[in-house]
C-alpha positions as a printed Julia matrix, in Angstrom:
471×3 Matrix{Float64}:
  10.18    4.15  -25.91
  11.89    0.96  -23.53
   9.9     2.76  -20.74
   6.92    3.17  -22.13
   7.05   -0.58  -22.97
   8.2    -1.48  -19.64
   5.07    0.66  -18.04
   2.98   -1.29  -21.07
   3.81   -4.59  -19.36
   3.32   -3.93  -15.81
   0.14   -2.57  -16.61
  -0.6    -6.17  -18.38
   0.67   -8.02  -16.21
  -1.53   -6.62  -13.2
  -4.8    -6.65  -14.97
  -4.23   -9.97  -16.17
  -3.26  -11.35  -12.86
  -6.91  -12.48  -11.97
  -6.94  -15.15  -14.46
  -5.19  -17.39  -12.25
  -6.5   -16.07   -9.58
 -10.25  -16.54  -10.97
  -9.1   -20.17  -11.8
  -9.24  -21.61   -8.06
 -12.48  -23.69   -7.31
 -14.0   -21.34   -4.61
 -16.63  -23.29   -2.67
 -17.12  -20.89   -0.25
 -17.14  -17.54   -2.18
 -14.64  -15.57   -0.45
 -13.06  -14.56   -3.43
 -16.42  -11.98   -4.37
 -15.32  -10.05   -0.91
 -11.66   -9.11   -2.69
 -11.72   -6.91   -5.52
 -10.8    -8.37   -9.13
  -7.74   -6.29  -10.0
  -5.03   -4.41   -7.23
  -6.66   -0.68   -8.26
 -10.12   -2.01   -8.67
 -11.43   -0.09   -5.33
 -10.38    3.41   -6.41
 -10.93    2.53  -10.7
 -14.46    2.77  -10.59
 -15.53    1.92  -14.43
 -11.68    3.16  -15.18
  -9.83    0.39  -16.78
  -6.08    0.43  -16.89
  -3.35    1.22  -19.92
  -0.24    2.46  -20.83
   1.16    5.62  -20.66
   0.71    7.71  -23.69
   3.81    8.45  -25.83
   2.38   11.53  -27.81
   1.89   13.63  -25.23
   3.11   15.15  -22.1
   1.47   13.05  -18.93
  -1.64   14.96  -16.61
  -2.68   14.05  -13.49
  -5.21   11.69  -14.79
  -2.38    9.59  -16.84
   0.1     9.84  -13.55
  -2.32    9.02  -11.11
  -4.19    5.91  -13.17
  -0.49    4.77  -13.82
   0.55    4.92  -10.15
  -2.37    2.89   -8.66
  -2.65   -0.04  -11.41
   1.55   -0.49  -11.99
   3.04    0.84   -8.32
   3.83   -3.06   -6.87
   2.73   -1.63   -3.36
  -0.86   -1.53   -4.71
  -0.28   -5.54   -6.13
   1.0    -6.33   -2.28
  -1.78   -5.55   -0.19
  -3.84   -6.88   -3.34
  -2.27  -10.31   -2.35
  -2.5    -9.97    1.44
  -6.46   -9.49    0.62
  -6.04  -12.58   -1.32
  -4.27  -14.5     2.35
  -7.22  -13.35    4.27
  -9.42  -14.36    1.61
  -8.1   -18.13    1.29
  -8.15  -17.85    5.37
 -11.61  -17.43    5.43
 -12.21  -20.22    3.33
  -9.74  -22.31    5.74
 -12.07  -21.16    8.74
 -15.37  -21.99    6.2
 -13.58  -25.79    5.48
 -13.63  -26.56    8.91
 -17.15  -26.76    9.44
 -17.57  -29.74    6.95
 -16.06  -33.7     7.86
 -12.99  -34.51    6.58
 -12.05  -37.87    4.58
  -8.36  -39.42    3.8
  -7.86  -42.76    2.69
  -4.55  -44.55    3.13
  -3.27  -47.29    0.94
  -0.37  -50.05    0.95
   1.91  -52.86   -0.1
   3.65  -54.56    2.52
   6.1   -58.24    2.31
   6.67  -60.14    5.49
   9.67  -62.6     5.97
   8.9   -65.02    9.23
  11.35  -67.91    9.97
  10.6   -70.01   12.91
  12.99  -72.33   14.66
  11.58  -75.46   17.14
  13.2   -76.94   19.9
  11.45  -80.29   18.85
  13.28  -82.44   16.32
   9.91  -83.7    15.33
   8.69  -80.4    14.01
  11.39  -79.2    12.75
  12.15  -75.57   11.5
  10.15  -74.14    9.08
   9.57  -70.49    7.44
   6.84  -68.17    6.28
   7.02  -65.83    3.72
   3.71  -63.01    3.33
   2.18  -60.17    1.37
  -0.64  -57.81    1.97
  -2.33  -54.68    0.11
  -3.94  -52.52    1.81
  -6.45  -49.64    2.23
  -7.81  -47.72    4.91
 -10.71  -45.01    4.69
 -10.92  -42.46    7.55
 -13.92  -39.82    8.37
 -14.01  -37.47   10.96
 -16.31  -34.83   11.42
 -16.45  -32.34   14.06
 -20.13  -32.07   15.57
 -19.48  -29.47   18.5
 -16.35  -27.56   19.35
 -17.82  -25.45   22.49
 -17.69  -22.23   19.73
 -14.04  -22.83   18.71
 -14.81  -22.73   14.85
 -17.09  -19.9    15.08
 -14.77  -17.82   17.07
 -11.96  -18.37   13.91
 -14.74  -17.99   11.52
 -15.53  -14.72   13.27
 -11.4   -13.4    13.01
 -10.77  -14.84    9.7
 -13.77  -12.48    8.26
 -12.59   -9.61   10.86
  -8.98   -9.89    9.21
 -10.36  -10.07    5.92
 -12.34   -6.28    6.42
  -8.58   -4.69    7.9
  -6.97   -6.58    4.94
  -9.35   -5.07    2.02
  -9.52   -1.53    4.64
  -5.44   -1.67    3.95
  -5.83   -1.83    0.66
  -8.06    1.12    0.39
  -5.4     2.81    2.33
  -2.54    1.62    0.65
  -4.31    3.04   -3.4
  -5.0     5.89   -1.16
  -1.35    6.47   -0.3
   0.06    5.36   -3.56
  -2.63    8.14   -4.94
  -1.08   10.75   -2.64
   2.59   10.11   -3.21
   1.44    9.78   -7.19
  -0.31   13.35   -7.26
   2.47   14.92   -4.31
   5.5    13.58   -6.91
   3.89   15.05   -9.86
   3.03   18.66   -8.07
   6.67   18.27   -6.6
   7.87   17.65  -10.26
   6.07   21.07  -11.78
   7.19   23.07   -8.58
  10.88   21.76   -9.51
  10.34   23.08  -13.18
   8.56   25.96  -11.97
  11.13   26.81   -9.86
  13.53   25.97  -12.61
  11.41   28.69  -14.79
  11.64   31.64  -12.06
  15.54   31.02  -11.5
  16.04   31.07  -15.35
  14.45   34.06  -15.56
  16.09   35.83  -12.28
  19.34   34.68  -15.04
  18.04   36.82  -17.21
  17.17   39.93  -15.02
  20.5    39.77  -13.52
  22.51   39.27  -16.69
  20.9    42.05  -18.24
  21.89   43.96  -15.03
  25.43   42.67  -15.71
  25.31   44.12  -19.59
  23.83   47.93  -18.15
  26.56   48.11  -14.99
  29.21   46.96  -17.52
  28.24   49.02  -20.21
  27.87   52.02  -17.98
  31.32   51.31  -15.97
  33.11   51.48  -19.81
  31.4    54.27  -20.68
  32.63   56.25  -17.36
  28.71   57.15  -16.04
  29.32   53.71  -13.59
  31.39   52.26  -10.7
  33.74   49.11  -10.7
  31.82   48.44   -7.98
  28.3    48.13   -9.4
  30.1    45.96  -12.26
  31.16   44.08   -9.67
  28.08   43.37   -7.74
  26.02   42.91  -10.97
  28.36   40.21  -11.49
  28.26   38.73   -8.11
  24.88   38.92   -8.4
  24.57   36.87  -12.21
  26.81   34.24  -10.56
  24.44   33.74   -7.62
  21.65   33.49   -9.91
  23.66   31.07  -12.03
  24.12   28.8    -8.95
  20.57   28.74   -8.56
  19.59   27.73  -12.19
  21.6    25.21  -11.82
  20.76   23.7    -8.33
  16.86   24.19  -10.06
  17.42   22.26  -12.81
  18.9    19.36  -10.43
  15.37   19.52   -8.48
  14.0    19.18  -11.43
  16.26   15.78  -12.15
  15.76   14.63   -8.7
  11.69   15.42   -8.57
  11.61   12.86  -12.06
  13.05    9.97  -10.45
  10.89   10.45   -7.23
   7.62   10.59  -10.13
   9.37    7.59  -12.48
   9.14    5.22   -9.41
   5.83    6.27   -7.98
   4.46    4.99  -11.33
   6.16    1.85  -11.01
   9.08    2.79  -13.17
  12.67    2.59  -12.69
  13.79    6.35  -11.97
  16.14    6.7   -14.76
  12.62    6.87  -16.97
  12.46    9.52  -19.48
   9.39   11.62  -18.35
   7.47   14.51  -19.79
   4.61   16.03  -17.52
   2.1    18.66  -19.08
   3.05   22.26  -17.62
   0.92   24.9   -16.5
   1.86   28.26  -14.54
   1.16   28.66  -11.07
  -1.38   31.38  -11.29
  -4.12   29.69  -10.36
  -7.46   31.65   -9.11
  -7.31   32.18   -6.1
  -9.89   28.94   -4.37
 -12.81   29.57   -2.43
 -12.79   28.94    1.08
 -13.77   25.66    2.71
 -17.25   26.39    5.32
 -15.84   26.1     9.0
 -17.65   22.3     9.51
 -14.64   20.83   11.1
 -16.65   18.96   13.7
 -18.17   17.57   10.92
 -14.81   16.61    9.08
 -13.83   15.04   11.64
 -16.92   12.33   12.82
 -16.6    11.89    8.45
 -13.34   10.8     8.54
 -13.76    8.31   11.42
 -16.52    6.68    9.18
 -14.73    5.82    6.22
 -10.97    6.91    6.95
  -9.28    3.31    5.43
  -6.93    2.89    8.82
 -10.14    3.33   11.58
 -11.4     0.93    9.41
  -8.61   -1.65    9.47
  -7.93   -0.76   13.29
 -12.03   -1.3    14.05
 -11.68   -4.93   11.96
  -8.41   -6.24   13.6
 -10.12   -5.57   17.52
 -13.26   -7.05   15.98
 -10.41  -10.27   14.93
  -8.53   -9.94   18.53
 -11.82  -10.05   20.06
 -12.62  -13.72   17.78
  -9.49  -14.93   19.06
 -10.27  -14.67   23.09
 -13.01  -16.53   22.68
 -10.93  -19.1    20.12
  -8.44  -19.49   22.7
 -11.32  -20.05   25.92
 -12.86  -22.86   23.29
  -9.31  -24.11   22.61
  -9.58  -25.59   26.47
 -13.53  -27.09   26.47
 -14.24  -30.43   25.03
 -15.24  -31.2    21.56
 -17.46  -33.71   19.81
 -16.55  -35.77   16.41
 -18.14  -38.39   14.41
 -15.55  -40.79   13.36
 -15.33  -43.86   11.13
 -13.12  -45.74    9.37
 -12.87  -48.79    6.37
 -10.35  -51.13    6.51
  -9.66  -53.59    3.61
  -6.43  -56.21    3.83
  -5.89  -58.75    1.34
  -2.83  -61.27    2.25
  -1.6   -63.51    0.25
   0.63  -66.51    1.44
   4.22  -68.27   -0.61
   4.28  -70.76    2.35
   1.13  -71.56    3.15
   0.25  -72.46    7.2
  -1.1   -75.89    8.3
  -4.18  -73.69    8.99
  -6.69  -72.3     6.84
  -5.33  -69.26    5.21
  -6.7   -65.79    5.33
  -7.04  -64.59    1.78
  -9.03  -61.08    2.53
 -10.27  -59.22    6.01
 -12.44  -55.96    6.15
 -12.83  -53.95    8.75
 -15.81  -50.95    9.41
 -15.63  -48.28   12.32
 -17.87  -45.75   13.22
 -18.72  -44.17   16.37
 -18.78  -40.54   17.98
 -15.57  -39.57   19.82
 -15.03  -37.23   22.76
 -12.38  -35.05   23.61
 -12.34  -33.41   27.19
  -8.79  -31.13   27.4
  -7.95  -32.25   31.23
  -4.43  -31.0    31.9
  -1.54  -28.89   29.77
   0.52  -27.87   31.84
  -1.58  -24.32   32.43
  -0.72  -23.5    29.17
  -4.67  -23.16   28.47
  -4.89  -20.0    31.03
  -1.55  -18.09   29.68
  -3.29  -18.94   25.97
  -6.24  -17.03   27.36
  -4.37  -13.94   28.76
  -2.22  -13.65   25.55
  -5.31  -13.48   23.37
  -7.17  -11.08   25.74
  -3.72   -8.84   26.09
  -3.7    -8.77   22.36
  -7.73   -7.37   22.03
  -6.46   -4.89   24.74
  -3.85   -3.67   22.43
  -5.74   -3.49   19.68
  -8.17   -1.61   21.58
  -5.64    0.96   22.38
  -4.35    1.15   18.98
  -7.96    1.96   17.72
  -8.23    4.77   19.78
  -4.63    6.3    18.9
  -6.02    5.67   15.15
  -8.69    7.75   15.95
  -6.85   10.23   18.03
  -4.49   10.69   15.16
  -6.93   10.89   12.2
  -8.75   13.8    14.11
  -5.41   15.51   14.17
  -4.47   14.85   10.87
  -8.23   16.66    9.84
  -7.5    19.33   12.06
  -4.27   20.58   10.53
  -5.03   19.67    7.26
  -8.23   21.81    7.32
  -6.5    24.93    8.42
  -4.08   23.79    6.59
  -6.23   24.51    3.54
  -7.38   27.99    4.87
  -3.94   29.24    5.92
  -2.43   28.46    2.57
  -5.16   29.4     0.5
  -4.95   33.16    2.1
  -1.59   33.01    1.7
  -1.47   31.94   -2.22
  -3.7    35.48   -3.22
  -0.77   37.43   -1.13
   1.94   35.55   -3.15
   0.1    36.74   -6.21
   0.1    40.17   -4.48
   4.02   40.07   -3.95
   5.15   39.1    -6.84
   2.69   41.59   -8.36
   4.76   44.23   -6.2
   8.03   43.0    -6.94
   7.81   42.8   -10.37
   6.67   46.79  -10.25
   9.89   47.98   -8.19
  12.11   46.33  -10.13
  10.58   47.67  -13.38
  10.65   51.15  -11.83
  13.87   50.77  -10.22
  15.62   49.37  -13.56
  13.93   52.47  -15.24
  15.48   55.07  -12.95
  18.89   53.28  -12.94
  18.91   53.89  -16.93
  18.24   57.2   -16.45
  20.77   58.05  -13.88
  18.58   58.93  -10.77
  18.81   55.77   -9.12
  21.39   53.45   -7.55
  22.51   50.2    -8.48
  22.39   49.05   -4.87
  18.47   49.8    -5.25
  18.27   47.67   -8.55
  20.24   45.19   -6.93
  18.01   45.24   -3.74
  14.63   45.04   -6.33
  16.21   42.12   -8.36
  16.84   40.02   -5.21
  12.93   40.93   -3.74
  11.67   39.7    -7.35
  13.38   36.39   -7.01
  12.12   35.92   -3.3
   8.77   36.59   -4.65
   8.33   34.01   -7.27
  10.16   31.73   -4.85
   7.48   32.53   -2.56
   4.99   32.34   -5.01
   6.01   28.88   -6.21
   5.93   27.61   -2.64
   2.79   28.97   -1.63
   0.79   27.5    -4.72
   2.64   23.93   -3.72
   1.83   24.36    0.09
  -1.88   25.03   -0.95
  -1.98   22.05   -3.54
  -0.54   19.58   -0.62
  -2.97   20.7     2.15
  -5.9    20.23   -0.36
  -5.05   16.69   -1.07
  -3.88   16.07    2.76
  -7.22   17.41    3.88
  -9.21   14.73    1.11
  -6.12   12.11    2.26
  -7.38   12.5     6.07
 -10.69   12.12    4.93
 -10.47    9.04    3.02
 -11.6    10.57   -0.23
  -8.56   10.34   -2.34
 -10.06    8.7    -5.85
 -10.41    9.01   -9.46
């Protein structure tokens, strides 16, 4: 019950993390390009809640857990939210600026005179003040549109690596829970290979007392129940281990007490995917979340070469400023005092960069060896995505072939040992041949459990490469 609280309050406390976020005065509207919630992209209508404690979890619950409560789903939620407030930054500084400065100051003067006439005397003032500045920039040789230009580009990788990031929480969400019923489906078959063998035990035993069997069958019957003991055993630690790995792809702590919904491995067999992998592959590299990112951050390297060339021309500003003093005398002067002065500026200023030290040309080659990176790293993206579509589409076909002649295995096994176990009770067959049968039968549901998991992971690997992952 604790956990299903604690999975209760993480879920709460990342739908209702907008509120303050919703709360910000945003001039500029860059909020509306960041989605509302951290597993708004993939939610689509689905809204977010606990975990159910009647029943055992299904893919729906795990997965709908996993991308609202995981915190790597809330990260790149926040660095959306960066890019967003950078935008606005870039937006701000298209408009003047004002700041206004204000004062108290006391002034001690004491004057000494060399003639005895005058005397010495001393002056004691105070003054408030306030100054008003404006400045506006009128023309920056394309230096604000250039960081206008990367602060949007960032913002598309930053909301393309969120997609990706609900995308890969969504994978490691469904792979832990398939990993989870493999572990207790392997758990099943090794419980059961306990069985077969220990009944093997009782009929060598029984026969070895009764004088129609060897020591030595007894023997390897029970060299045989140990080794499928040992494997029960190392199962049902999978099974342990598998929980933890699901418990903290939901968010949870992996010590969570979880209960997924079981169903058997024997599946139909699925149809086969059309041979369009030309076709996969120009899909993926329109809408695959990490050629997305990679396309937006050259778009933002790009921004920043020109930046850094307008960083070096010269820039136009209005300025002004208001200037208000009021002194006020204890000792007043043989003059007429000042009691208030004012002062108004206003002009347009010009800035012409004439010499740093070459840092301007370095400035430039940084920015433009950074866009050539970038450039490069697009194309690995894209190198590596068609890859990733390549072997995760035959992927699909090899292990869909092969999950129909798993079926067909453990179809066979299950038959010879029947038929051998039948001819060792009647005395025409060999316990080295049961023994032999018993051992194929566990291969085969090993086999069998591994090929309906290797099929499961290349179907989501194939939708994962194609940027399809979603509820």
């Amino acid at each position: 019950m604790k956990q299903r609280l604690l999975a209760a309050a993480s879920v709460v406390a990342l739908t209702g993390a907008p509120l303050a976020h919703a709360q910000i005065l945003d001039v500029f509207a860059t909020q509306s390009s960041v989605s509302l919630t951290p597993a708004a992209p993939l939610l689509k209508g689905v809204s977010c809640r606990a975990l159910p404690d009647s029943r055992a979890l299904d893919l729906d619950d795990v997965v709908l857990q996993a991308v609202c409560a995981n915190p790597q789903s809330r990260g790149a939620w926040a660095q959306a939210r960066t890019q967003s407030a950078a935008l606005g930054i870039a937006d701000a500084a298209f408009l003047p600026t004002l700041n206004a400065t204000a004062g108290a100051e006391r002034n001690m003067l004491s004057t000494t005179y060399d003639y005895s006439a005058l005397g010495a005397g001393s002056m004691n003032t105070s003054s408030n003040y306030g100054v008003l500045n404006l400045s506006w920039v009128l023309f920056d040789s394309g230096k604000r549109g250039a960081a206008r230009r990367q602060a949007g580009a960032l913002l598309a990788a930053a909301n393309a690596t969120q997609d990706h990031t609900l995308q890969t929480v969504f994978f490691n969400a469904v792979q832990a829970f398939y990993s989870l019923r493999d572990a207790q489906a392997s758990l099943d078959a090794a419980q059961r290979t306990e069985v077969i063998a220990r009944e093997s035990l009782e009929e060598a035993s029984a026969k070895h007392a009764a004088g129609a069997g060897t020591l030595a069958d007894e023997l390897q019957a029970r060299t045989s129940h140990r080794r499928a003991l040992l494997e029960r055993v190392y199962a049902e630690g999978d099974v342990r281990a598998a929980t933890g790995v699901l418990a903290v792809a939901l968010g949870l702590e992996a010590n969570s007490a979880l209960r997924i919904a079981f169903t058997e491995h024997d599946a139909d067999a699925p149809q086969d995917i059309n041979d369009r992998i030309d076709e996969l592959i120009a899909e993926a590299k329109r809408r695959e979340p990490t050629l997305i990112a990679a396309q937006a951050k050259l778009d933002a390297a790009r921004a920043n070469v020109d930046a850094a060339r307008a960083q070096g021309r010269p820039t136009l500003a209005l300025v002004g400023s208001l200037t208000q003093n009021n002194p006020s005398y204890q000792q007043q002067p043989r003059s007429i005092p000042i009691t208030q002065s004012r002062g108004t500026t206003i002009g347009v200023q010009l800035t012409i960069p004439l010499f740093e030290g070459f840092a301007s040309r370095y400035r430039i080659e940084q920015a433009q060896a950074q866009a050539d990176a970038q450039e490069a790293a697009l194309r690995d993206a894209q190198l590596q995505v068609s890859l990733d579509v390549w072997k995760s589409y035959h992927g699909v076909r090899t292990d869909a072939a092969n999950l129909a002649n798993s079926r067909d295995l453990l179809d066979d096994a299950q038959r010879a040992l029947d038929i051998a176990r039948g001819r060792y009770r009647e005395g025409v067959g060999t316990f080295t041949e049961l023994l032999n049968t018993q051992t194929a039968l566990a291969d085969a549901q090993k086999q069998r459990v591994l090929a309906a998991s290797k099929w499961r992971t290349a179907r989501l690997k194939l939708a994962a490469s194609l940027g399809k992952l979603g509820l």
